[in-house]
N, C-alpha and C positions, 0 to 999 in steps of 0.2 A: 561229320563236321567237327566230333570234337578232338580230331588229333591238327588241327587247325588255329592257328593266330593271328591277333590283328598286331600292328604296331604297338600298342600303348602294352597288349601281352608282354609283346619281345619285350618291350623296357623293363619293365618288373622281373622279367626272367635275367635281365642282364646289368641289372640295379642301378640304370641311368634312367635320362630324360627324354622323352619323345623324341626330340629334337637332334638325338644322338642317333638316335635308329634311322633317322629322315636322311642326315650326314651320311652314315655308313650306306645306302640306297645309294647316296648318288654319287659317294667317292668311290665305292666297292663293286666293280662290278662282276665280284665275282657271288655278291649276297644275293640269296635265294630270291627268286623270283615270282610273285603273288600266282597263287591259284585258283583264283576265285575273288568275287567280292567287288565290288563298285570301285571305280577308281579313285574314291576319297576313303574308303575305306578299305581296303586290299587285306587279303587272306593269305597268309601263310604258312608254308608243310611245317610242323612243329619238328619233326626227325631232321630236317634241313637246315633248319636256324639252330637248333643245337649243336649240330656240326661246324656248319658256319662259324658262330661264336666262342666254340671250344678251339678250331683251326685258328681262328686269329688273337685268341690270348683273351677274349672277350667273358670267360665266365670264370668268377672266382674258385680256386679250390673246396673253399666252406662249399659251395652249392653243389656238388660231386653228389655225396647222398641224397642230399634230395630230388636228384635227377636220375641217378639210379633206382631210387624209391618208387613203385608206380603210382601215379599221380593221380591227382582226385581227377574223377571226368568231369569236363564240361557239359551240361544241359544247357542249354539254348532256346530261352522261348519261341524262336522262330521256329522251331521243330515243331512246339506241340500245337501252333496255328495252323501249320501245314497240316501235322497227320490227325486235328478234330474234322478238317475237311474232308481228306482220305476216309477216316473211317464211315463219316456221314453221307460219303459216297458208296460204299461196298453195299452188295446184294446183302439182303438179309440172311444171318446166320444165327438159327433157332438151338443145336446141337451139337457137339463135336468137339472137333477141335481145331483152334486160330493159329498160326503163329507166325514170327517173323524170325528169317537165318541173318539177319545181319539188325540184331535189337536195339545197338548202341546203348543211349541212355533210359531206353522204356518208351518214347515220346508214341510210338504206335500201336506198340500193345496196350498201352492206360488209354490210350481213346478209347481203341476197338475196346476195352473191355466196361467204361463209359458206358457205350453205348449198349453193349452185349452183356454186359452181364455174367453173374456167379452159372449158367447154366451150359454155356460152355469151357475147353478147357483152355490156356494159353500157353504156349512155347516158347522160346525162344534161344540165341545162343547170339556171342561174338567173342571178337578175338581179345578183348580186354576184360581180363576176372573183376577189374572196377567198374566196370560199365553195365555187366551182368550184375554185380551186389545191388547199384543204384537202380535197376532196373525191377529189382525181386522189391527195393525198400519202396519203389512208386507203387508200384502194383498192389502192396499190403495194404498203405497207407492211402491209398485212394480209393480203390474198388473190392479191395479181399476177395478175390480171387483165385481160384485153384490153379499153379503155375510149376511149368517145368524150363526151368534157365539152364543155360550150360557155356564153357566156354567152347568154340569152337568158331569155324566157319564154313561153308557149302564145297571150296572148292577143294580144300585137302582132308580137313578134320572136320566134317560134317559130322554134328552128335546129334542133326536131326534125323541121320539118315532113313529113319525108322518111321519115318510119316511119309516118305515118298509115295506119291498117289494114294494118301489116305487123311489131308487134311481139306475141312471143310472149306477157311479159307486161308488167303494170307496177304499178310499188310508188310509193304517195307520200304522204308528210303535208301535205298541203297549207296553203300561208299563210293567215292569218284575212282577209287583204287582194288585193286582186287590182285591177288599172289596164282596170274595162270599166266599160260601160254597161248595163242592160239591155236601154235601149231603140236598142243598134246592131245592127244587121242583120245586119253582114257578119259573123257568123261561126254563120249560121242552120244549114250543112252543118252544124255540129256538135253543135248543137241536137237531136240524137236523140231525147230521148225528151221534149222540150217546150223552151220559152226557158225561162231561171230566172229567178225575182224578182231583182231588184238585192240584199235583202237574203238570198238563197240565194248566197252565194259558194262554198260546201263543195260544193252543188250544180252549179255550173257547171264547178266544175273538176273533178269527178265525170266529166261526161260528156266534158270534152275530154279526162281519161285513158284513157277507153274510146274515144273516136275513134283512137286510137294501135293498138288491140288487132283482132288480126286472129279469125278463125273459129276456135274452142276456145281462142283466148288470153284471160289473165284480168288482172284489176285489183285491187287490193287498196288500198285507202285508210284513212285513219285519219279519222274523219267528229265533228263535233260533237253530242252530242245533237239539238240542235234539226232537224239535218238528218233527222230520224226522228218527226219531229211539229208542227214549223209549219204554217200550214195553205198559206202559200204554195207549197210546198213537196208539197202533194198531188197533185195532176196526174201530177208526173214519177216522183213515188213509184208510184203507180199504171199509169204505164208502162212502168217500170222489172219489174214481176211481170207485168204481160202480156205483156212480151217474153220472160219466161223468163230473164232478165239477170244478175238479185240473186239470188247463192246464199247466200251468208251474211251473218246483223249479230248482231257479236258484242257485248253491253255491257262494258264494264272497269271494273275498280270504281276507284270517284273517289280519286285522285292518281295514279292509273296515267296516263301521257303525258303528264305537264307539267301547267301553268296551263292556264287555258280551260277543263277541263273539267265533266262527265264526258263522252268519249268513246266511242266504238263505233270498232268495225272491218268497214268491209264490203265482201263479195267480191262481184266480178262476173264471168259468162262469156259472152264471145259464144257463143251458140249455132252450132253446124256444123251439127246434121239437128234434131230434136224436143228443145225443151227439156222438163224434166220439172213444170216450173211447181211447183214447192216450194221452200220457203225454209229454212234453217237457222238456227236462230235460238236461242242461245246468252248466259245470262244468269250475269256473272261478275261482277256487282255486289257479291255478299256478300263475296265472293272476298277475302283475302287479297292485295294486290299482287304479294309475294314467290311467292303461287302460281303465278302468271297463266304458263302456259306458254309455253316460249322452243322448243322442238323438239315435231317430228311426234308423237313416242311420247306428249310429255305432252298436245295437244290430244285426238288418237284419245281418250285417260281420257276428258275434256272430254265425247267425247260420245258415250262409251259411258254417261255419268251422268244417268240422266232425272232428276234435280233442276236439274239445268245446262241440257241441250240439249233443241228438240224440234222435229224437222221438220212443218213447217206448210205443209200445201196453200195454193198464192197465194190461192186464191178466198176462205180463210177471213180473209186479210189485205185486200182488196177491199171494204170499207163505205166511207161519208164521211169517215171520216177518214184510213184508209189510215193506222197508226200504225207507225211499225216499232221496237216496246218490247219486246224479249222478255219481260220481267218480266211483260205483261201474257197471256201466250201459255203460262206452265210452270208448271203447279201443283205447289207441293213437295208433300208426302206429309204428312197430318195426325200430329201429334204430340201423343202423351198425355202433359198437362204435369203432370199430379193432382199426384204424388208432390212434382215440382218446387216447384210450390204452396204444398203444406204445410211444405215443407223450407223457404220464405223466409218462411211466415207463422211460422215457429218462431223462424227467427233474427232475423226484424224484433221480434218481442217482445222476445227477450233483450235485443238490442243495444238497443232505447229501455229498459227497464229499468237498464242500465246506463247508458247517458246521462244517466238522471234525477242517480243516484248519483253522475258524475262533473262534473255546475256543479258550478264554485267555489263557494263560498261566504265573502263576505267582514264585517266589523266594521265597523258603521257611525261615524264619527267625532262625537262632540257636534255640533263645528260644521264646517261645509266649510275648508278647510287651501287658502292662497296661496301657492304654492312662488316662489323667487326663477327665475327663467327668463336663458338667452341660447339666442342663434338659432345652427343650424347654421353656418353663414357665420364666426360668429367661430369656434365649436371647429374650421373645419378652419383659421381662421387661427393656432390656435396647436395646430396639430398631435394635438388629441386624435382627428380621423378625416381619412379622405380620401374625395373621390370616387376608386373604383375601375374598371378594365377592366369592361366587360359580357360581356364574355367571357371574363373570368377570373375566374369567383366561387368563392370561398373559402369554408372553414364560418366561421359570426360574420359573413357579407356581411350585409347590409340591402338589398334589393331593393325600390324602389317600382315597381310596374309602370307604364309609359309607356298613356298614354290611358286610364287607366283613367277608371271612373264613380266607382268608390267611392275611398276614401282609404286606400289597402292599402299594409302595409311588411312585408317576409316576411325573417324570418332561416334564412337557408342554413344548416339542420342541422349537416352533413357533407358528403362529397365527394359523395356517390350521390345527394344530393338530386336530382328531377325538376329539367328547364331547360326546363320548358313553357313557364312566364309568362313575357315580354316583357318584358326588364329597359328601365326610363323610367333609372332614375339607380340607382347601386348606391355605399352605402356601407361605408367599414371604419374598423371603432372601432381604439382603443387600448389595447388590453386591461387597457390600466394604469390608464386614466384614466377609461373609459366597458364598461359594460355592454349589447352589442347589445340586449339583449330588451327593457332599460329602454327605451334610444331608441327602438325600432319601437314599444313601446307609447306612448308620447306622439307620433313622429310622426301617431297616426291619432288624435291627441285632438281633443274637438267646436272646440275653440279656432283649431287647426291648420286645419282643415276649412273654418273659415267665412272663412280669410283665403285661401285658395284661388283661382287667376284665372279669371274664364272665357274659353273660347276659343269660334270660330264650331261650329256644328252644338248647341249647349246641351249640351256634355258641360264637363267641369272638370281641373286637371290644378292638383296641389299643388306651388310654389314651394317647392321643398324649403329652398333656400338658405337663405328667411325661415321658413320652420319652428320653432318653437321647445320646448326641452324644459328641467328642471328643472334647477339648479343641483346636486348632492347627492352626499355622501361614494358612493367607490365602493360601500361597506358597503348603502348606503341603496339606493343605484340595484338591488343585485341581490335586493332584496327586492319590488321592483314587477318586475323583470327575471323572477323566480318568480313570481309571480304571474301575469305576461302570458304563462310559456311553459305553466302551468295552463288559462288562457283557451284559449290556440291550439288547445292537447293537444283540449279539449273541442269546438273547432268541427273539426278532422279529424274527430272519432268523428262531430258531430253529419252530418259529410257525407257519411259512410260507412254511417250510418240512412238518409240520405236516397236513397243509392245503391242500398241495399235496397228501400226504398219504393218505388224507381222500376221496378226489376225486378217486383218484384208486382205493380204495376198491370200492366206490358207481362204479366206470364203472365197475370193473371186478364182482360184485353183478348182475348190470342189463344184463354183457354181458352172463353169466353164465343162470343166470334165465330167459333171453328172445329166449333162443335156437343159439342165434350169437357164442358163445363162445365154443367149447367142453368140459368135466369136465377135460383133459388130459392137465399135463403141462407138454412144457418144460424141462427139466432138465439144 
């Protein structure tokens, strides 16, 4: 993850504003394309965007050396929540030696060693000499530890090569990327349990961390979903439980380990005498992130809880597709939603009864009224607002959301307001001269709306600048300003009806489909 950026990276890297990167997105279609990462937050290949912005004139000469220079690595707290899980998961290892062929910034060997201790030894290597330095400086500074780094990687410059089937364990989150072929030969030895697709990368580096792993030594990786349901990807899956290998796949609930996901965790053991051919199989999807356990005591809970865990004979996992979903393996326990039911069909009444009661209600004019208008651009040229920080919103802020579809302008209550929505441009009145609620209500007028630009993909995005809103006494303004925070007031309730609504269908859904409910209503 650390050769990966988000948006606000690019910007620093190309000494603009957020909102310049968001532009190039959607005028460019030739800018690199997210690899990862929530759709408000999107991940991109660092080697790409510097291409990118060097191809189109986008990065100053001064920044040349510092771009050639190698760069300090990223560490990522989301790393080291993922790998205290990982390692609080792995079999006990009392001797020997741990290590991981793709170490990045340390995140798994400072757990495992956490956990393990001065009494074994730790390895590791990767392809960045910064990533390895910051790796050797965690490890000093956290656990003092006996430690062999190197640079290198498994599938051409392996500098572990010398622990093949002779480490006790090993821990790794493995890169989305890897420098092979699948169709090269030479590294068939490690091909265990079949060649992997070229698109199985999670896959191949699977098995060259268990080629590392000696007899009762174990393996603990951090795996992509898909590595548990592609179909390319069946065979080895399938080999994998005929050899007795795969003891556990744990699911994580989505934002647990970074971008890319959702994720699993899965454990391997070489077998020493009779494998027991069962799998563990562990469904933490619903899970709270903050749940997700970091020590032994909290997994043991894990799977003392037949809603969570359920060991499954391999044979039952051995059909054509060989799936490895726990979700589809652990039946929860049926719940009687009755009472639940009636409790939402009660208050979904009320609350639309009161919705009725709360539209506005306004006085129609003789004839339509043409107010005197100027456009945003002059009021901030004579100081009645400003554009503001996006990250320092205020109460009385004006928030237009960036990319949005519709023509939204949200005035910031108070301090505690949510900072869900994706500030596009944020403005602040003058409280002398201008009435926020007024403005947001005219920014989203049909007027405003049709002078709007379009941008590529057919979404729209409002010129705030040319925006325009009424000339009128502050007196006047706070009279539509009440009004509009009437309107608002109405559409929270209306979407807190709807929030209900939605919850009833999901109960009368599960009550109907889990056998509680009969298909007979009512009248």
């Amino acid at each position: 993850m650390a050769d990966e950026v988000t948006a606000a990276d690019i910007a620093r890297l190309a000494g603009v504003g957020r909102a310049a990167v968001s532009n190039w997105r959607r005028r460019h279609p030739d800018f690199p394309q997210p690899v990862g990462g929530p759709p408000n937050s999107p991940m991109f290949a660092l080697a790409e965007v510097e291409a990118w912005l060097r191809a189109n004139g986008r990065l100053d000469d001064a920044l040349a050396p510092i771009l050639a220079a190698p760069a300090r690595p990223v560490h990522r707290a989301a790393d080291d929540e993922v790998a205290a899980a990982m390692a609080a998961l792995m079999p006990p290892v009392k001797r020997g030696i741990l290590l991981d062929p793709a170490c990045g910034t340390g995140s798994a060997l400072v757990a495992a060693a956490r956990r393990f201790g001065g009494a074994i030894r730790y390895a590791g290597q990767d392809v960045s000499p910064a990533r390895v330095q910051m790796t050797g400086q965690r490890l000093e500074e956290s656990s003092r530890v006996a430690s062999e780094l190197s640079e290198g990687e498994p599938f051409e410059h392996d500098r572990l090569a010398g622990h093949w089937g002779q480490a006790d364990a090993v821990i790794c989150m493995p890169p989305s990327k890897a420098a092979w072929q699948a169709e090269d030969g030479a590294f068939d030895h490690r091909w265990e349990f079949g060649p992997p697709h070229q698109q199985d990368v999670s896959l191949a580096w699977l098995q060259l961390c268990f080629a590392y792993v000696k007899p009762s030594g174990s393996a603990t990786l951090l795996m992509p979903y898909a590595a548990g349901v592609r179909a390319s990807g069946r065979k080895i899956r399938a080999e994998l439980l005929r050899a007795g290998a795969l003891q556990q796949v744990v699911a994580l609930p989505e934002g647990f380990g970074g971008p890319g996901g959702p994720w699993l965790i899965w454990v391997l053991q070489r077998p020493e005498g009779r494998p027991a051919y069962t799998l563990r199989l562990v469904d933490l999807t619903d899970t709270d992130p903050a749940d997700v356990p970091r020590d032994e005591r909290g997994w043991q809970r894990v799977f003392a809880d037949e809603t969570l865990t359920r060991d499954v004979p391999a044979i039952e996992l051995l059909d054509e597709e060989v799936l490895l979903v726990p979700a589809r393996h652990i039946e929860l326990p049926i719940r009687d939603v009755s009472d639940d039911y009636e409790q939402l069909r009660s208050s979904l009444g009320t609350a639309s009864r009161r919705l009725v009661r709360e539209l506005p209600s306004f006085a129609a004019r003789p004839e339509p009224v043409t107010l005197p208008t100027t456009t945003i651009a002059d009021l901030a040229r004579t100081g009645a607002l400003e554009f503001a920080d996006k990250q320092d919103l205020q109460p009385g802020d004006i928030v237009i959301p960036g990319g949005a579809g519709r023509f939204d302008a949200v005035v910031v209550a108070d301090a505690d307001s949510p900072r869900e929505r994706p500030a596009g441009e944020v403005i602040r009145c003058d409280p002398q001269q201008l009435d926020p609620y007024f403005v947001a209500c005219f920014l989203r007028s049909e007027s405003n709306r049709r002078q709007a630009t379009g941008t590529q993909g057919g979404t729209f995005r409002l010129d705030v600048r040319r925006a325009r809103v009424p000339r009128l006494p502050l007196v006047e303004q706070r009279r539509f300003g009440d009004a509009f925070r009437r309107i608002t007031a109405f559409a929270e309730q209306a979407d807190a009806v709807t929030s209900l609504a939605d919850d009833a269908v999901r109960t009368a859904v599960y009550g109907l489909t889990s056998g509680v409910f009969a298909p007979d209503t009512d009248a």
